[in-house]
Kinemage of the C-alpha trace (Angstrom):
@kinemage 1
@onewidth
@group {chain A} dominant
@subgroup {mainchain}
@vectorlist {calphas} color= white
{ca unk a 1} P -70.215 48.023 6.086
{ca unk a 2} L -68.899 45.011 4.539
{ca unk a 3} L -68.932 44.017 0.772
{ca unk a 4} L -68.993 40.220 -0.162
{ca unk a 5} L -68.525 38.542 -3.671
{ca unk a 6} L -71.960 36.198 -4.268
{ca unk a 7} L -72.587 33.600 -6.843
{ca unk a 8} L -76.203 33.099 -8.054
{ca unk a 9} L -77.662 30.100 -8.019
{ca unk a 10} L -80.727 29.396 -10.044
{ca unk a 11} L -82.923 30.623 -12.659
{ca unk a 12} L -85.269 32.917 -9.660
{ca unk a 13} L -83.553 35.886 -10.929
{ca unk a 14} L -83.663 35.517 -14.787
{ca unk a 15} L -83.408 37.601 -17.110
{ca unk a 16} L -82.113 39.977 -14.796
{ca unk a 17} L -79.048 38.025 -13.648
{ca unk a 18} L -78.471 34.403 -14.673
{ca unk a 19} L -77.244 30.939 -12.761
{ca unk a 20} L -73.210 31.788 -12.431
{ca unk a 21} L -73.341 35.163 -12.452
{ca unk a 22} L -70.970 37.005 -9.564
{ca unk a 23} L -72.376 39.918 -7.967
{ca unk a 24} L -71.016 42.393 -4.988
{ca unk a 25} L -73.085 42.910 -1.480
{ca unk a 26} L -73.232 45.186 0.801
{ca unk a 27} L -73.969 44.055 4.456
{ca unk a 28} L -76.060 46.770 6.466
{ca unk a 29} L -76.981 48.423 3.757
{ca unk a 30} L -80.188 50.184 3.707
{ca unk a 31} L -82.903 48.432 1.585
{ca unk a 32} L -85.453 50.252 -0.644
{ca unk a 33} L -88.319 48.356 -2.908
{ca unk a 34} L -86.955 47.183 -5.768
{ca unk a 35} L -83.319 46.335 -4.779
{ca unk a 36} L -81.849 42.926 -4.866
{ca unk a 37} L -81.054 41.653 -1.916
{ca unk a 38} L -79.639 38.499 -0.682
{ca unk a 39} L -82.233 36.886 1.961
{ca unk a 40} L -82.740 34.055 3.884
{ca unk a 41} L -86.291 33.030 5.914
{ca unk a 42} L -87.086 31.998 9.207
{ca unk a 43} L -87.994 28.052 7.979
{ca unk a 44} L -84.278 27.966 5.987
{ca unk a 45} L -81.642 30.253 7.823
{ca unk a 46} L -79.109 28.098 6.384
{ca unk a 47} L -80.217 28.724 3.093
{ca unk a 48} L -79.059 32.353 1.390
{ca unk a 49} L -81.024 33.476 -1.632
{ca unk a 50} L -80.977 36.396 -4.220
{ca unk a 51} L -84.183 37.750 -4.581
{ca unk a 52} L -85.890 41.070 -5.150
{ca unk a 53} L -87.518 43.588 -2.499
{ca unk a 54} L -90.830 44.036 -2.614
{ca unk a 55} L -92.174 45.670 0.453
{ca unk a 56} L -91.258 45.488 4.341
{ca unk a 57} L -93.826 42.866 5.888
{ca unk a 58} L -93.701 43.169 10.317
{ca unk a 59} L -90.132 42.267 10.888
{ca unk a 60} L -88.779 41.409 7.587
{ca unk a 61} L -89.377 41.614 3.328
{ca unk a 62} L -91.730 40.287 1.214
{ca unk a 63} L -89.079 39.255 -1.942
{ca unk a 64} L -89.671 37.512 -5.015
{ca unk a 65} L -87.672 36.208 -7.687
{ca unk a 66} L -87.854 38.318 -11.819
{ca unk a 67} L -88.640 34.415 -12.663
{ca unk a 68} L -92.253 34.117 -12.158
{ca unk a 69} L -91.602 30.437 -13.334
{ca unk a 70} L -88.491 29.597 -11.161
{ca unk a 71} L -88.902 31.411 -7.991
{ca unk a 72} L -89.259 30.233 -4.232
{ca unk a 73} L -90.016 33.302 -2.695
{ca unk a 74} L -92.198 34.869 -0.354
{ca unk a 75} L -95.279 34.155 -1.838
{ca unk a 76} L -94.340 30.736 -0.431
{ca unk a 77} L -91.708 31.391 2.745
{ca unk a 78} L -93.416 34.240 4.059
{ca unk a 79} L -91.117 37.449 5.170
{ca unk a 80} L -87.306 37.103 4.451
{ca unk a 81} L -84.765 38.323 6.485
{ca unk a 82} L -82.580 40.934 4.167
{ca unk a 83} L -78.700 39.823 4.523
{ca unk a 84} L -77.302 42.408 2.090
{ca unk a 85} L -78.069 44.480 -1.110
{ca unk a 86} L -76.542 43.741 -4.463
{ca unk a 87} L -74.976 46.982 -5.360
{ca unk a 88} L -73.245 45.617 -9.002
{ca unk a 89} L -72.561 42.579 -11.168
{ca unk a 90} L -69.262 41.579 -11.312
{ca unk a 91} L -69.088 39.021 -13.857
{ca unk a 92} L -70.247 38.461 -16.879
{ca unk a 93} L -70.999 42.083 -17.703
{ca unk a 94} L -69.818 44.247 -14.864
{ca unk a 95} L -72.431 46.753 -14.067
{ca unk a 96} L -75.642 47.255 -12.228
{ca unk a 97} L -78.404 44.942 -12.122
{ca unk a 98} L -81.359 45.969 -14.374
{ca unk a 99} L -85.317 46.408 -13.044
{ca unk a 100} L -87.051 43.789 -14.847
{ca unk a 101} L -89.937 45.116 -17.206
{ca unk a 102} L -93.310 44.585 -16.303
């Protein structure tokens, strides 16, 4: 399995990780409901997103962003295709990503 340095992009993920923050992914990792995973969908394969695991839906995930208020996610795109799992933040406070609370 290979492990990739990623820079979020965006607000989606707020509070749980913020615009600039570096995290690691793992490629072929196994995904479980409520990982984050980085994604991309069917109508923008160019396009690589961090976003959290919801459910499987047919061939893919339904995702959505922590940021109710700044998220494309599935409830829009439809399934996403899961590229990797975050496994840690790297930068600004190394460690693991928190579950948002509900």
């Amino acid at each position: 399995m290979r492990l990739r340095r990623v820079t979020v992009r965006g607000p989606s993920m707020s509070p749980a990780l913020s615009d600039g923050d570096v995290v690691l992914v793992r490629f072929g990792a196994p995904v479980r409901p409520g990982d984050v995973v980085l994604v991309t969908w069917e109508s923008r394969p160019e396009q690589l997103s961090v976003k959290r695991a919801v459910h499987p839906d047919g061939d893919g995930w339904y995702v959505r962003g922590d940021n109710p208020f700044g998220s494309t996610d599935s409830a829009t795109l439809g399934p996403a295709r899961v590229r990797a799992v975050v496994r840690a933040r790297l930068w600004p406070r190394p460690g693991r990503v928190p579950v948002p609370r509900r």
